[in-house]
PAMAR-945350 format. One record per atom (N, C-alpha, C): x, y, z; atom name. Coordinates in steps of 0.1 Angstrom, whole numbers, always signed. Last residue first. Layout:
N
> X_Y_Z_CA
...
***
This chain:
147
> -270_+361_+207_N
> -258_+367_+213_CA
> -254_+381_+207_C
> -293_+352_+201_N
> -295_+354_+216_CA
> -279_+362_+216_C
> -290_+342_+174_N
> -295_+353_+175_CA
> -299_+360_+191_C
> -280_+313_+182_N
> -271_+325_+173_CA
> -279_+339_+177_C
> -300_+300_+195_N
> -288_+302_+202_CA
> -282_+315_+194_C
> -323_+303_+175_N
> -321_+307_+186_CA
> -308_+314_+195_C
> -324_+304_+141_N
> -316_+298_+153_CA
> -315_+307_+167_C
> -348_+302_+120_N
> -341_+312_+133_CA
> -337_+305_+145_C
> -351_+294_+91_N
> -344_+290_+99_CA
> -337_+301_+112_C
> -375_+295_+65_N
> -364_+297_+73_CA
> -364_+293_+86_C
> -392_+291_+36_N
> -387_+284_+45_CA
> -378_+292_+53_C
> -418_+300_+14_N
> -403_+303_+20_CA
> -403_+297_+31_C
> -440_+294_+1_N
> -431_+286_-1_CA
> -419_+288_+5_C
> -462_+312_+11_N
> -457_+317_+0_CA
> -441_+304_-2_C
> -465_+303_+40_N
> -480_+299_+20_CA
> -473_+303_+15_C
> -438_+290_+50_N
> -444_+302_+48_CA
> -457_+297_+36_C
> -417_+278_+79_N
> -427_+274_+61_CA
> -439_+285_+62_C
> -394_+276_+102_N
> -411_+282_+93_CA
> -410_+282_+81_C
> -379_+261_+127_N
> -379_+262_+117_CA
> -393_+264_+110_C
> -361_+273_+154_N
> -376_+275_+150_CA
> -370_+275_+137_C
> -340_+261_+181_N
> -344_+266_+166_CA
> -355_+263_+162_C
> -332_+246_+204_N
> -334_+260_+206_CA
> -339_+270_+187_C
> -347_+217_+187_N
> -337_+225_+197_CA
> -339_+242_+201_C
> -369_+227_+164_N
> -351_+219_+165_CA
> -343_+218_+176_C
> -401_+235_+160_N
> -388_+235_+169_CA
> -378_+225_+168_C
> -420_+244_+137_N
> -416_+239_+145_CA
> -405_+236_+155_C
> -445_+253_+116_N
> -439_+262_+128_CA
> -432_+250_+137_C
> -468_+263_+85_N
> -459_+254_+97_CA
> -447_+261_+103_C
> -475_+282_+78_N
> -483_+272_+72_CA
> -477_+262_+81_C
> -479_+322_+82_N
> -472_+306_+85_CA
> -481_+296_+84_C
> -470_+346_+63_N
> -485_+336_+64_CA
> -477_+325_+68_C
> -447_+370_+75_N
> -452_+357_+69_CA
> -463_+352_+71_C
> -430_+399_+71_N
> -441_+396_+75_CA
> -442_+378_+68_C
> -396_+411_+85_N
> -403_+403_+72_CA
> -418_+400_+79_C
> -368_+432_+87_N
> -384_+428_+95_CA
> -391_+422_+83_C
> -337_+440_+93_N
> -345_+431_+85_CA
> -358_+426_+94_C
> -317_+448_+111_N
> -325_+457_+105_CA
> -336_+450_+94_C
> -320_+419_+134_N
> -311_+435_+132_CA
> -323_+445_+125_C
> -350_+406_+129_N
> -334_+399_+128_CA
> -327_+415_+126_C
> -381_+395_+127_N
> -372_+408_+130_CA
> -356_+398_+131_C
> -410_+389_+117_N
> -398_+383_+123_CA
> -388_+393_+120_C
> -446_+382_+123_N
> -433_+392_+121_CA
> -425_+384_+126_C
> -470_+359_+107_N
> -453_+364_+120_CA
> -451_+379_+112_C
> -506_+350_+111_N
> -494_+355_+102_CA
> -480_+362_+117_C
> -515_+328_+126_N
> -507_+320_+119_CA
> -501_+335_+115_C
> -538_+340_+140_N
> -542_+335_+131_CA
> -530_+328_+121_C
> -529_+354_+165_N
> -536_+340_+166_CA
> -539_+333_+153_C
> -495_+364_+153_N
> -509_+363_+161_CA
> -513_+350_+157_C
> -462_+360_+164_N
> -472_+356_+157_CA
> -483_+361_+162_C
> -431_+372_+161_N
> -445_+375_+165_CA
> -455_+373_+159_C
> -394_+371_+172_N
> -406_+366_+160_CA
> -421_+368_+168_C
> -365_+389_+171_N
> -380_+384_+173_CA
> -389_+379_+168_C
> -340_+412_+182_N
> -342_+396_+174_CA
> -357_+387_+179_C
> -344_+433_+198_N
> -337_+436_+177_CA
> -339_+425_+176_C
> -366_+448_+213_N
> -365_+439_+208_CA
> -353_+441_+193_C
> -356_+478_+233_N
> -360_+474_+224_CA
> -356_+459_+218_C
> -355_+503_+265_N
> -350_+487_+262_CA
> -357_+484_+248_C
> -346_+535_+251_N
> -354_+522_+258_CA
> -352_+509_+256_C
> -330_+565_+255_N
> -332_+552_+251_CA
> -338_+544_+256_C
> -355_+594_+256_N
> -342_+594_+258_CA
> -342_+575_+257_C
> -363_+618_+237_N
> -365_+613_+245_CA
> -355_+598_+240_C
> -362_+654_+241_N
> -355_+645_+241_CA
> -360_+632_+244_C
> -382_+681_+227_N
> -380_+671_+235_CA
> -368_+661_+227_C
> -386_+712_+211_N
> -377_+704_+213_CA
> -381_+693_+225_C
> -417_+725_+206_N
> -408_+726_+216_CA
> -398_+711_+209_C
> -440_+725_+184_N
> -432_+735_+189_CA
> -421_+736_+200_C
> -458_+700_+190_N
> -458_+711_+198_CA
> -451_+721_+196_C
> -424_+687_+192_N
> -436_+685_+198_CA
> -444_+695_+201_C
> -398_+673_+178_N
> -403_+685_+179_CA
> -418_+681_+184_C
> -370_+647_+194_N
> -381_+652_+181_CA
> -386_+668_+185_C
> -340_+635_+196_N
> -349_+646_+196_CA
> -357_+647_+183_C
> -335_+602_+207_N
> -337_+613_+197_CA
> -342_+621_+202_C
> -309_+575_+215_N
> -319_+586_+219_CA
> -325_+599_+207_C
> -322_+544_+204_N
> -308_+555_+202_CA
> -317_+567_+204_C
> -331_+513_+224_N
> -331_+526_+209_CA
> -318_+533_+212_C
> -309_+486_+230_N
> -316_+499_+230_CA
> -315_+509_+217_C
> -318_+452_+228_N
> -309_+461_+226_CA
> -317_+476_+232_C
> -324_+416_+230_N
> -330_+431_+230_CA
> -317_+437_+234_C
> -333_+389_+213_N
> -321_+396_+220_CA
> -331_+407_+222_C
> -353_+367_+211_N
> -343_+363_+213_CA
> -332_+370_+218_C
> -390_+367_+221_N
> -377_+380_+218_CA
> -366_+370_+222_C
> -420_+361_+209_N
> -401_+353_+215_CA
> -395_+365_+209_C
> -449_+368_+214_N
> -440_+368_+209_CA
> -430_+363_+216_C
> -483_+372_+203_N
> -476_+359_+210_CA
> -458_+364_+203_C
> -512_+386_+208_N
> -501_+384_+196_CA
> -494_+377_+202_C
> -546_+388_+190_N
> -537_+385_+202_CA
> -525_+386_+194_C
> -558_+414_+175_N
> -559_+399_+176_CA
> -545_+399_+190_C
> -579_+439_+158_N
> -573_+436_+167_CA
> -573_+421_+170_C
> -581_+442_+121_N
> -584_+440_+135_CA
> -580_+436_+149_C
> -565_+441_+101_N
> -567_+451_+106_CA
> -580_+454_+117_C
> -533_+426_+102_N
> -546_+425_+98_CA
> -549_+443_+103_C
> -506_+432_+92_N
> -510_+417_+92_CA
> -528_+415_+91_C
> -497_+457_+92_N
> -490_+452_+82_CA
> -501_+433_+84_C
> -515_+468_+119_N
> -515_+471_+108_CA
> -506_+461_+93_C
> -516_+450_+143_N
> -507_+447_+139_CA
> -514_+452_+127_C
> -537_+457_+172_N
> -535_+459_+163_CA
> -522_+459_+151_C
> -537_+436_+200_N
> -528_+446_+192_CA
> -534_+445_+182_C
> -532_+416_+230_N
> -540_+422_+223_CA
> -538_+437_+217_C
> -500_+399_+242_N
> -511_+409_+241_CA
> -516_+413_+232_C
> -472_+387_+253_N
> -486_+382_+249_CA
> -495_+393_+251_C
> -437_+371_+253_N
> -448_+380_+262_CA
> -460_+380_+251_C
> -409_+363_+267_N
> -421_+357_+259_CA
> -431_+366_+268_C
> -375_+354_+261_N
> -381_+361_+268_CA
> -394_+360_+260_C
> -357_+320_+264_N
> -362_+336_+254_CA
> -371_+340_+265_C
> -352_+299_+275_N
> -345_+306_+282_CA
> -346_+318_+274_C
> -362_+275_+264_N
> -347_+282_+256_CA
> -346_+291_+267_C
> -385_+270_+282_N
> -376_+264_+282_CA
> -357_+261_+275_C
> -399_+297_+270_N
> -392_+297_+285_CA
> -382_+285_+284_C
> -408_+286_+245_N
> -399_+297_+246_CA
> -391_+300_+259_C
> -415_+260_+251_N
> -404_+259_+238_CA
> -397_+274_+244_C
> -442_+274_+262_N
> -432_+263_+271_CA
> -416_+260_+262_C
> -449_+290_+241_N
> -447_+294_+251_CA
> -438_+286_+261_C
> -457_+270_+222_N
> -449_+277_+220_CA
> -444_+289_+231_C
> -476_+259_+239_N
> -472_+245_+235_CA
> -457_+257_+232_C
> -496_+276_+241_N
> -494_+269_+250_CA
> -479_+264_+251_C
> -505_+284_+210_N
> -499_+291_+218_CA
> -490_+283_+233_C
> -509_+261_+186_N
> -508_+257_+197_CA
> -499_+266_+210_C
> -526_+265_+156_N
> -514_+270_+166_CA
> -513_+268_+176_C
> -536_+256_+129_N
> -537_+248_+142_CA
> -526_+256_+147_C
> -553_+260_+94_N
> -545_+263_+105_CA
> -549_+258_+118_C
> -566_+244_+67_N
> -571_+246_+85_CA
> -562_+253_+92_C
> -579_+248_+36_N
> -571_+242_+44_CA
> -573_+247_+60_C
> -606_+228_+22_N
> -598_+241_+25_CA
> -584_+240_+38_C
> -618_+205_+17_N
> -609_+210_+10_CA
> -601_+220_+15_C
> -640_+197_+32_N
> -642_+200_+23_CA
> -630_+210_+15_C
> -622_+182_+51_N
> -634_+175_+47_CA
> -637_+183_+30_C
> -596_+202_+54_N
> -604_+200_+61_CA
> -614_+186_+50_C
> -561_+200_+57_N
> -569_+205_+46_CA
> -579_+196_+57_C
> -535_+222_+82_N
> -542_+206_+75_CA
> -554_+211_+64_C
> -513_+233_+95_N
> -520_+232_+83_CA
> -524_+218_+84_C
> -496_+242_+126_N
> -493_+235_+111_CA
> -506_+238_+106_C
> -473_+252_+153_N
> -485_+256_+142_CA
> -484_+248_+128_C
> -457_+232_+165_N
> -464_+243_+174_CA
> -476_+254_+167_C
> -439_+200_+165_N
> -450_+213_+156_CA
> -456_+219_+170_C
> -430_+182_+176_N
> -423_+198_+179_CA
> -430_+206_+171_C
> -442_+160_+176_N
> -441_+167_+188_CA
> -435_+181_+189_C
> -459_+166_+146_N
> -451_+159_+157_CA
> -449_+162_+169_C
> -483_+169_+134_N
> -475_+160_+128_CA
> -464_+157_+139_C
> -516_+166_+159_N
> -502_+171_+153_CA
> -491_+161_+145_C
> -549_+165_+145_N
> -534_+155_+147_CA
> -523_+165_+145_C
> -569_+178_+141_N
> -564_+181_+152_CA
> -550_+174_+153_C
> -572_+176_+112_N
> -573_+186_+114_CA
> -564_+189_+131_C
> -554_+143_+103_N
> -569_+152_+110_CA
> -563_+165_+113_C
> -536_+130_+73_N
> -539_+131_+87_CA
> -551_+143_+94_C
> -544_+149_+42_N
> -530_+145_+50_CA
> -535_+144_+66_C
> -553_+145_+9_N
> -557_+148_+27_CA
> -549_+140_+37_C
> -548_+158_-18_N
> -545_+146_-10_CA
> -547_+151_+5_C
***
């Protein structure tokens, strides 16, 4: 069943959806723009660059992310070379979600990092709700995961 055009957003707060095309297949639509203005307007931090994301593809693609908290590493010593270094803690994303251009996320939450095929992507308020091709659904509430 062919649901509305390829370019039709289903609503105002879709910011990536699916459609099926003419000849069946289906379409992704991400509207970086649109999820950048959602991210400054919560008051998340949003940044954007060309990456290899090994777990998603294996070509380099843009990547589009909302960091909801950041924390710091924990300093380590490694060995380098034969020598002891220290190196010492950095500012680090713990609550995030990062899409590339092609619809697949990382989504980070403490120690839990999940990869998804996003099929839809939309906003509730300070909340991103995602539908996954694999039928999972969640819910990253912004406000919660910023404290």
């Amino acid at each position: 069943m062919k649901v509305g055009s390829f370019r039709g957003r289903p609503s105002k707060a879709h910011m990536l959806w699916t459609r099926e095309t003419d000849s069946g297949k289906p379409m992704k639509r991400f509207d970086d723009t649109h999820f950048k203005r959602w991210v400054n307007h919560c008051g998340f931090d949003f940044d954007t660059r060309k990456r290899i994301d090994h777990d998603r593809a294996d070509s380099s693609r843009t990547q589009y992310r909302c960091v909801f908290r950041w924390g710091k590493t924990q300093q380590k010593e490694v060995e380098i070379a034969d020598k002891e270094v220290t190196l010492g803690s950095q500012k680090a994303p713990l609550a995030f979600i990062e899409l590339d251009e092609e619809g697949y996320a990382r989504v980070k939450v403490g120690d839990t990092e999940e990869i998804y095929n996003l099929v839809e992507m939309r906003y509730d308020g300070p909340a991103l709700l995602i539908k996954a091709a694999s039928g999972a659904k969640k819910k990253l509430d912004g406000k919660k995961l910023s404290r």
